[in-house]
C-alpha positions in Angstrom: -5.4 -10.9 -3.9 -1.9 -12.6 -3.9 -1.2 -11.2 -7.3 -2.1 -7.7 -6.3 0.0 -7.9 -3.4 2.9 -9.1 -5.4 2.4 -6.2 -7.6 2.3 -3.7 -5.9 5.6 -4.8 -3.8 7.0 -5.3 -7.1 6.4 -1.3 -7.4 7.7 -0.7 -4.1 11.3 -1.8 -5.2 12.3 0.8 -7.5 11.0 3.9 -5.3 13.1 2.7 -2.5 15.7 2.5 -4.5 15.2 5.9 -5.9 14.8 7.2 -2.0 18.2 5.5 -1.1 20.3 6.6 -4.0 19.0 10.4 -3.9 19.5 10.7 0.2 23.0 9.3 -0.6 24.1 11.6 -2.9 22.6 14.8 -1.6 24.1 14.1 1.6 27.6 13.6 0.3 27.0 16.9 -2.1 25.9 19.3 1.3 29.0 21.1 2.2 31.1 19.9 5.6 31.4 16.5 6.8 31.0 14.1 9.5 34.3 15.2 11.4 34.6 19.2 10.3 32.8 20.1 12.9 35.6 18.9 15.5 38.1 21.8 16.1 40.3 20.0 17.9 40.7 16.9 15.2 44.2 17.6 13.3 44.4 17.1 9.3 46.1 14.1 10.1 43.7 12.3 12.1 41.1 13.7 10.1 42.9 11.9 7.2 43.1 8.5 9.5 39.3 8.6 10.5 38.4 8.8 6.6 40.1 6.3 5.4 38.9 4.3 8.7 35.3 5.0 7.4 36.1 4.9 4.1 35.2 8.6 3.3 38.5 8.6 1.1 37.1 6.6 -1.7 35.6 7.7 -4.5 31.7 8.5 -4.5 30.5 6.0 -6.9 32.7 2.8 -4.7 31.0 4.5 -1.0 27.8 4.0 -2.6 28.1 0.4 -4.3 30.0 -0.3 -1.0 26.7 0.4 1.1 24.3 -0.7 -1.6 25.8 -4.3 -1.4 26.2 -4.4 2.5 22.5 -3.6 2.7 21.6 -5.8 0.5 23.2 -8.6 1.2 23.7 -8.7 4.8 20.6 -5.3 6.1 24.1 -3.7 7.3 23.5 0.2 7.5 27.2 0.7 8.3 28.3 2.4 11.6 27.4 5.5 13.0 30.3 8.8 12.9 28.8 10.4 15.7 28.4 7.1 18.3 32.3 5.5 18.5 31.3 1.7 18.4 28.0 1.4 17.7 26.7 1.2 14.2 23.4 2.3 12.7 21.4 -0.9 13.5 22.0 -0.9 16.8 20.8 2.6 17.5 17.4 2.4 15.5 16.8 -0.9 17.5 17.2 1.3 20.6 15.5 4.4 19.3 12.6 2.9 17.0 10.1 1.4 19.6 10.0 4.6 21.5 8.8 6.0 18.0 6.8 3.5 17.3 4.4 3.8 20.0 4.3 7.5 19.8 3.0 6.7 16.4 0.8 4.1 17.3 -0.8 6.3 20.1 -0.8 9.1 17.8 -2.9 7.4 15.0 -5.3 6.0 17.8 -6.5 9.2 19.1 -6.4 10.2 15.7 -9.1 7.8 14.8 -10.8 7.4 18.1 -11.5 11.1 18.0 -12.2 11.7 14.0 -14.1 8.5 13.5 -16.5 9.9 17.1 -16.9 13.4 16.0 -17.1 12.6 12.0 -20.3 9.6 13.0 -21.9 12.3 15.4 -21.9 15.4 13.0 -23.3 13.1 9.7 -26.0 11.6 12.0 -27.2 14.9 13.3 -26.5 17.4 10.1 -27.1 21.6 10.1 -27.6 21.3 14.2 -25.3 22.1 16.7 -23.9 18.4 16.6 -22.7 18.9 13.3 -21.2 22.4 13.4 -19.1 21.8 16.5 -16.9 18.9 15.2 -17.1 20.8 12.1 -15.1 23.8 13.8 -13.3 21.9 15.7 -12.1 20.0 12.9 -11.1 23.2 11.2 -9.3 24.6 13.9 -7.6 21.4 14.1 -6.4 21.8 10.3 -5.2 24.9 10.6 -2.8 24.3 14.1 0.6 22.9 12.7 1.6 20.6 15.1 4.8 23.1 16.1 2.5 25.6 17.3 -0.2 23.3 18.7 2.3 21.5 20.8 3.8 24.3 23.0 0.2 25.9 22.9 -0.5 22.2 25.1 2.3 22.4 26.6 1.7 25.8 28.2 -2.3 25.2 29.1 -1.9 21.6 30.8 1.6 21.5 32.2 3.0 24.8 33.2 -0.6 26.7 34.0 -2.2 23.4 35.3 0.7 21.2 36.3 -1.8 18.2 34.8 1.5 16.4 32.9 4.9 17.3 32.6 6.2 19.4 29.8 8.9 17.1 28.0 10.2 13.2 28.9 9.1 9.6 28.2 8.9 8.1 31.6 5.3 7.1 33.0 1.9 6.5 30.6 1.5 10.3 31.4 3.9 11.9 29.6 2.4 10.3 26.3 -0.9 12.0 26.6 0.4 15.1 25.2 2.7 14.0 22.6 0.2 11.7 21.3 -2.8 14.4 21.3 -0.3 16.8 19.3 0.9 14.4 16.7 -2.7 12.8 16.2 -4.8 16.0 16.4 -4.1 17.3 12.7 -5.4 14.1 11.6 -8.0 13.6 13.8 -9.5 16.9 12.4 -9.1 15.0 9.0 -11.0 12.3 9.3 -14.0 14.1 11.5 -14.2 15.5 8.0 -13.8 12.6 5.9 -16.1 10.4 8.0 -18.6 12.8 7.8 -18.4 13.2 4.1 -18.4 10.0 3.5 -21.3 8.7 5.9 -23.4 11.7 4.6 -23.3 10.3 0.9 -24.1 7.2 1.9 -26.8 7.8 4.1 -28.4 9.9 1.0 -28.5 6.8 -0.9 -31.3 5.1 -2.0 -31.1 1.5 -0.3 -30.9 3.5 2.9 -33.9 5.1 2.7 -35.3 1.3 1.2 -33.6 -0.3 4.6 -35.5 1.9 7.0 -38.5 2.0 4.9 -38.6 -2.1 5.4 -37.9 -1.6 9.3 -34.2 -2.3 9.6 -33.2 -0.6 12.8 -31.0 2.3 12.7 -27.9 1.2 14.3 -27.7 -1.9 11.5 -28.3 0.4 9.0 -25.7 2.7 10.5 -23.3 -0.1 11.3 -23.6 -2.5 8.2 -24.6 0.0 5.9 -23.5 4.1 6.5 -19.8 3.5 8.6 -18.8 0.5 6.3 -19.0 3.0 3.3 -18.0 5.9 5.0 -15.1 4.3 6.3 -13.4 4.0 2.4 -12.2 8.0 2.6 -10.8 7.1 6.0 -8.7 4.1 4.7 -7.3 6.1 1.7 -6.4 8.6 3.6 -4.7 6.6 6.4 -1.3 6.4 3.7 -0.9 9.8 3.9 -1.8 9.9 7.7 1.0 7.8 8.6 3.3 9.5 6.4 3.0 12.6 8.4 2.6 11.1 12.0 6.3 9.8 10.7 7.6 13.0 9.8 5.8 15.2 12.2 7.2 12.7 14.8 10.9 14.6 14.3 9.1 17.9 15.7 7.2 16.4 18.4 10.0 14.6 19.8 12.0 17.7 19.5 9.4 19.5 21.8 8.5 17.3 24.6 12.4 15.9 24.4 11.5 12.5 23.8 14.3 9.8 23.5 12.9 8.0 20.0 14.0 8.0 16.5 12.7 11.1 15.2 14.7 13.4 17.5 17.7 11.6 16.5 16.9 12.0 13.2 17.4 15.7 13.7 20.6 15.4 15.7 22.1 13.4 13.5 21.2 16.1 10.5 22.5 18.5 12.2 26.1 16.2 13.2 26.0 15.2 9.3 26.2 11.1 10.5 25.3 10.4 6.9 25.1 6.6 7.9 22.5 7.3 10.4 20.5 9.8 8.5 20.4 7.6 5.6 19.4 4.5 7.7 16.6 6.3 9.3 15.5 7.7 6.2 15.3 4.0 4.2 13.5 2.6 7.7 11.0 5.3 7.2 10.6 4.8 4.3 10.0 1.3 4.2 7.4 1.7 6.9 5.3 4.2 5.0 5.5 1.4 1.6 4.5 -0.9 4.1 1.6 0.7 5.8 0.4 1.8 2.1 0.4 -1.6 0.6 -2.1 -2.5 3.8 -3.8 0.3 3.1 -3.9 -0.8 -0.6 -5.2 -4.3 1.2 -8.0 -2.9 3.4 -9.5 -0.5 0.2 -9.6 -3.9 -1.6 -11.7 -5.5 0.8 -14.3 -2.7 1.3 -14.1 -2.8 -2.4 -13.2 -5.3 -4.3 -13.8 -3.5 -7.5 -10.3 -1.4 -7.1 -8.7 -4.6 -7.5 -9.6 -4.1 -11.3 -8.6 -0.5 -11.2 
C-alpha cells in the first residue's frame, strides 16, 4: 500500500506543476493588469507599483521568482488588490468558510444519494424505485446556478424559512449546502442503485439467503459494500465540482469564503491571488483523489495490480 501511495504522489508532482506554470502564463498573456483598472493612478506611480511588485521584470524571472518562493519557503507572494496583506493570509481567512460549505455539501450529497440509491435497488420497478429515479434526474439536469435562486425564491422570500444570502447562524448553510450537494446527490442515487442492483443479482446472494442469512447482513456485508465501489470512484470527480461550483454558490447566497474571492479577484486581475487559489485547489482535489485511490484499494485490493 505504501508503494502505491508513493506512486501515485510521485504522479501528482508534474500535473501541479503543469497547473501552476499554465495559470501563470495565461494570466500574464490576458490583456490589462493588476493596477489599469485605477483611473486615478498616474504613469508614474503606475511605473513605481511595478517595479514594487516586480511586474517590470521579464516574464521568464516573475515566474522562476515565484516558483522558488513557493518552493522553498510555501510563499504565494502578496496580494495587488489587499495593500499589506499577502496571499497566505487571505486563504487562511477565506478557506475554512469554504471548507465547511464543501464538507456540508458532500454530506447531504451522500446522506441523500446513498438513502434514495439503497431504497430504489431494494424495491426495483415499484413506486420506491421510480421516485428517487426522477428525482435523481431532475437533480442532473438543475445546474446549480439555476437551482440555487429557484431555493432561494421557494424557502426564503415566499416562505421566510432562511435567509436569502450570508454566513452567520447554522441556518444560513442549509441552503448553500442543499444547492452545492444536490447535483451530486442525484449522482450517486443513481450509482448506488446501479451498483447495489448488480450485486444483489449475483449468485452468492441468492446462495446467502438460500442458507438463511438475514437480509440486512446480506444487504450490509454483502450488496452496500459492493455497491459502494461506483460511489468511491466517483467521489474524485464529486469533489472536483463541489470545488468549483463552490465559486457560484458563494456568489449567490454572498458568502464570505474562498470561492467568491476567487471571482473577485478574476475579475481585479490579483494574479497572485488567483494563482494561489488555483494551486490550493488544486492540491485539494490531488489530495482527495489519492484517498479516493486509497479507499477503491481497500474495497478492492485487486486495483492495486491494475
Amino acid at each position: 500500500m505504501l508503494r502505491f501511495i508513493s506512486t501515485r504522489i510521485l504522479q501528482a508532482i508534474p500535473v501541479l506543476f503543469v497547473i501552476i506554470t499554465m495559470t501563470f502564463f495565461m494570466l500574464r498573456f490576458v490583456p490589462g493588469g493588476p493596477f489599469t483598472a485605477e483611473k486615478a493612478v498616474t504613469p508614474e506611480v503606475l511605473r513605481n507599483l511595478e517595479a514594487h511588485y516586480g511586474l517590470d521584470k521579464p516574464l521568464y524571472q516573475q515566474y522562476f521568482d515565484y516558483l522558488g518562493k513557493l518552493v522553498l519557503h510555501g510563499d504565494l507572494g502578496p496580494s495587488f488588490k489587499y495593500p499589506n496583506r499577502t496571499v497566505n493570509e487571505i486563504i487562511a481567512q477565506k478557506l475554512p468558510v469554504s471548507l465547511e460549505l464543501g464538507v456540508l455539501s458532500l454530506l447531504v450529497a451522500l446522506a441523500i444519494g446513498l438513502t434514495l440509491g439503497v431504497i430504489a435497488s431494494l424495491r426495483p420497478n415499484t413506486w420506491l424505485d421510480y421516485l428517487p429515479s426522477s428525482v435523481a434526474m431532475v437533480g442532473i439536469c438543475l445546474p446549480t446556478f439555476v437551482l440555487g435562486p429557484i431555493l432561494v425564491l421557494i424557502f426564503a422570500i415566499l416562505l421566510g424559512w432562511f435567509n436569502a444570502s450570508g454566513w452567520y447562524g447554522p441556518i444560513d448553510r442549509v441552503l448553500p449546502a442543499i444547492t452545492l450537494g444536490g447535483v451530486y446527490a442525484a449522482y450517486i442515487t443513481r450509482l448506488t442503485r446501479g451498483g447495489m442492483r448488480e450485486i444483489l443479482s449475483q449468485d452468492f446472494i441468492r446462495t446467502a439467503r438460500a442458507k438463511g442469512v438475514s437480509e440486512v447482513r446480506v444487504i450490509l456485508k454483502h450488496s452496500l459494500k459492493g455497491g459502494l465501489l461506483p460511489v468511491v470512484s466517483f467521489l474524485g470527480p464529486a469533489v472536483a465540482g463541489i470545488i468549483s461550483g463552490s465559486f457560484v454558490v458563494e456568489t449567490i447566497f454572498q458568502i464570505p469564503g474562498l470561492g467568491r474571492e476567487f471571482v473577485n479577484s478574476a475579475f481585479n486581475r490579483d494574479y497572485t491571488l488567483v494563482l494561489g487559489t488555483v494551486i490550493l485547489y488544486a492540491s485539494l482535489i490531488i489530495v482527495f483523489n489519492l484517498l479516493v485511490d486509497v479507499i477503491q484499494v481497500w474495497l478492492n485490493p485487486k486495483l492495486k495490480f491494475e
